[in-house]
Each structure stands twice: as structure tokens, then as C-alpha cells.
C-alpha positions in Angstrom: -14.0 -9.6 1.4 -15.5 -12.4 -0.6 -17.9 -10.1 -2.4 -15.5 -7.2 -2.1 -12.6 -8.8 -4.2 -11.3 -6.0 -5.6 -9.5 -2.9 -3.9 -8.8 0.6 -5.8 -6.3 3.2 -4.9 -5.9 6.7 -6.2 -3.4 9.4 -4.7 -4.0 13.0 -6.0 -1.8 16.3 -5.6 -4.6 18.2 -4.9 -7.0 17.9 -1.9 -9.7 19.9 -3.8 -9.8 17.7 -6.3 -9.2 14.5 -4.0 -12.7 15.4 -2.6 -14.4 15.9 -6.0 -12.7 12.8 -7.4 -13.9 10.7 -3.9 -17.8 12.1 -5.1 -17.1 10.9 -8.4 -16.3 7.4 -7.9 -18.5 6.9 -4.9 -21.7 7.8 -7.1 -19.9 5.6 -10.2 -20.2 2.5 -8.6 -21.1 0.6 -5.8 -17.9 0.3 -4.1 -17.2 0.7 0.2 -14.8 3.9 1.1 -11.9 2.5 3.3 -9.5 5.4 3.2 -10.2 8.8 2.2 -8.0 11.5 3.8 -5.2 14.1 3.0 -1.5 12.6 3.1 1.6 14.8 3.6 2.9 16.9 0.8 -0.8 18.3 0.4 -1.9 15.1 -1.6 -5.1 12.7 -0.9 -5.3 9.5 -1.0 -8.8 7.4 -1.6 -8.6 3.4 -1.1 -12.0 1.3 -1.6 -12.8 -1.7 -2.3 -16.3 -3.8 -4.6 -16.1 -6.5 -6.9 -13.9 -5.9 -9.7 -15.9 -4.4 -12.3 -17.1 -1.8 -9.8 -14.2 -0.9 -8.7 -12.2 -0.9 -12.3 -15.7 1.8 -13.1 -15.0 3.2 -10.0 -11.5 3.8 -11.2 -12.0 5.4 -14.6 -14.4 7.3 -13.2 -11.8 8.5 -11.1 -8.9 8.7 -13.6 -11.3 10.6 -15.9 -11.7 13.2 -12.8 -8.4 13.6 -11.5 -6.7 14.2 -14.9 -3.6 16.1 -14.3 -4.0 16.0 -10.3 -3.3 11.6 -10.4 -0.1 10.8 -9.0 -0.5 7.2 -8.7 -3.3 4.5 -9.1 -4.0 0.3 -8.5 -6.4 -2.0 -9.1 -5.6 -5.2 -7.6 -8.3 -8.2 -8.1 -7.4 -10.2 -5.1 -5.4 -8.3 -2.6 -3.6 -10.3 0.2 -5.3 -9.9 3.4 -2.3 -8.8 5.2 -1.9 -5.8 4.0 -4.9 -4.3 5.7 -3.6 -4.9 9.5 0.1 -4.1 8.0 -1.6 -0.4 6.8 -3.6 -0.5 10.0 -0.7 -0.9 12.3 -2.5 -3.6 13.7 0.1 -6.3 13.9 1.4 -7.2 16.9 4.7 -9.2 16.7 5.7 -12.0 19.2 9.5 -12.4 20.0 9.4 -15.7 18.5 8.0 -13.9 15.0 11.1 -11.7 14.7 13.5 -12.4 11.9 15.3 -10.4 9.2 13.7 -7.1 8.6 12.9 -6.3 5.1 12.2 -2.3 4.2 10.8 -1.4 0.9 10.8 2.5 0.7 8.8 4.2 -2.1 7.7 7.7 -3.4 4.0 7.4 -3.3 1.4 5.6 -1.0 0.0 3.6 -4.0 3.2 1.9 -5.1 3.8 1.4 -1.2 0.3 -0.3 -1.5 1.5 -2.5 -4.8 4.8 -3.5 -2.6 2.5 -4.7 0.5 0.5 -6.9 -1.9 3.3 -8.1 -3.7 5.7 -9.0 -1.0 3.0 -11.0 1.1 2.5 -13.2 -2.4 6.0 -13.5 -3.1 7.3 -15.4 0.0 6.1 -16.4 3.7 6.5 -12.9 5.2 4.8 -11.3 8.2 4.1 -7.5 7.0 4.0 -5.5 10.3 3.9 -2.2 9.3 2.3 0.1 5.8 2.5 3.4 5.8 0.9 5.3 3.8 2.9 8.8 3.3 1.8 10.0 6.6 5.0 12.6 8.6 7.6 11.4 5.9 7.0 13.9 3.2 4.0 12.0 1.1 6.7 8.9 0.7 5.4 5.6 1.6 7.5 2.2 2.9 6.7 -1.7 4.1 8.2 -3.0 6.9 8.1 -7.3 7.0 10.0 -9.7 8.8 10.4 -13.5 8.1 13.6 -16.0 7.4 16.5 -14.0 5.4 15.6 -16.3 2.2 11.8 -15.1 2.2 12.4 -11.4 3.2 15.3 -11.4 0.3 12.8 -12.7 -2.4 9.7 -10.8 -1.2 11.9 -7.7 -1.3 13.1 -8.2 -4.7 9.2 -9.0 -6.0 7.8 -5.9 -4.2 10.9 -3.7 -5.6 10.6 -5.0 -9.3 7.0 -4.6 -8.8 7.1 -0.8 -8.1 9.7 -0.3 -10.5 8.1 -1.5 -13.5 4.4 -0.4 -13.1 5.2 2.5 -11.2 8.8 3.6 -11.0 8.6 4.9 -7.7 11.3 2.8 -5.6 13.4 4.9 -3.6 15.7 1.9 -1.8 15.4 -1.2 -0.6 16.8 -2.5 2.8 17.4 -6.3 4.2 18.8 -6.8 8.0 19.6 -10.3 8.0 19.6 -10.3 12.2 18.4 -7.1 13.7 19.1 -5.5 16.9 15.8 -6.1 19.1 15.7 -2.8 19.8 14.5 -1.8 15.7 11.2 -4.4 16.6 10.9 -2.4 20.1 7.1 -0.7 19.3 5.8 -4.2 17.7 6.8 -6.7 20.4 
């Protein structure tokens, strides 16, 4: 993403309006559409990414359309690269990759988003798993696993992170030495 270095993300309550506010922003600015889909609880979420004054147009272009139907936006400049496999489910852990297991829960799929980014700046973290308010009632959470130290402190960054530009944290959860059996689907 060297010319893309910018990632938006805008969660609405309505779909109807998702779809109009997707239209808008897409005809804004020259940005690439990387998510654009409903999300439980009936919301939609739209995720794209440009250089950073396209997608901060692309943005208020959105805002400006959504009004009352935005639950939750970003704009984040230089977004780690992990996230993306993390909110692909991509990641494939090796036995040797397992550590403590860090869960940051939130109430939208745009602070979840915020957490990801966050977490993987804050501390040598694997992220393994974003997901984005799909079955689990338009909530969103970030699984990563690491050393106890770095899952501790990139937990803490990605909590105080959705707290104070969001407020949106719903719990927080460290498991200094998990049973295998919680990393079964990722190893």
C-alpha cells in the first residue's frame, strides 16, 4: 500500500443509507473499496483505503452523508499491515507462535479496527484473528498472542485507544498460558 497509505472506515445503522453513503464516497475521491457489506444488528460497514487526502475527502464526504445513521468512523495514515490478514482470518499460527492470548472486545467494528492497529504498534504481537461484528450482535473483538509482557501492554494501548476516541470497550482479557485447545482452529 505504498500509494494507498491511508485506510477509512465507516459503520452505519442503516443499510440503505450504507449503500448511498458507499456511492458517495466512491465518486468523492479516488479511493479502492476493500469492505463494503452489511454486519449484524442491520448496520454496514464500508473500509477503503487511497492516499490520505483522498481518503480524509472520501471521509467527509461520507460523514456529511450518513449524518444521523454514523455509528463509528477512522482514518488512520499508516495502518499496520497486520491487521489486514488478522481481519481476513488469514493467519495461520505455528505451535511454536503460541503465547499468552490477549482479547480486546469492543461495541462496534470500527473501534475493533482502531484496537487491531493499535495493538500491533504497541508491542511485538501476532494478531490472528479481527472480527468485524459478524454472528456476535454487530460487536467486534481482536484476538493476539505474543509473550505476557507484550500482550499486557498491547492490550492496555488498544483498550485506552478505544476508550478515549471511541468509548466503545466492552472488556479486556489476558491468558497468561492458555490451554492449546483455545488456539485449536489456528494451529
Amino acid at each position: 500500500m505504498s500509494s494507498k497509505a491511508a485506510v477509512g472506515a465507516i459503520e452505519l445503522s442503516s443499510i440503505g443509507i450504507g449503500f448511498r453513503v458507499q456511492d458517495a464516497l466512491l465518486k468523492a475521491a479516488s479511493v479502492d473499496l476493500l469492505i463494503a457489506r452489511t454486519i449484524c444488528a442491520g448496520k454496514y460497514l464500508i473500509v477503503f483505503a487511497g492516499t490520505v487526502s483522498d481518503v480524509e475527502a472520501a471521509m467527509q464526504t461520507a460523514q456529511s452523508e450518513g449524518k444521523d445513521a454514523v455509528i463509528d468512523s477512522l482514518v488512520v495514515p499508516n495502518i499496520h499491515p497486520a491487521v489486514f490478514p488478522a481481519m481476513t482470518q488469514s493467519v495461520v499460527l505455528s505451535p511454536e507462535e503460541v503465547g499468552a492470548l490477549g482479547i480486546v472486545e469492543t461495541f462496534s467494528a470500527v473501534s475493533a479496527m482502531v484496537a487491531a492497529d493499535v495493538a500491533a504498534k504497541a508491542a511485538n504481537v501476532t494478531l490472528f484473528r479481527l472480527n468485524l461484528a459478524m454472528a456476535m450482535g454487530g460487536k467486534g473483538f481482536l484476538a493476539m498472542t505474543g509473550s505476557v509482557a507484550n500482550v499486557e501492554a498491547a492490550v492496555q494501548a488498544a483498550a485506552d485507544a478505544v476508550v478515549q476516541d471511541h468509548g466503545l470497550l466492552v472488556s479486556t482479557t489476558v491468558i497468561p498460558r492458555p490451554s492449546r485447545e483455545l488456539y485449536t482452529e489456528y494451529i
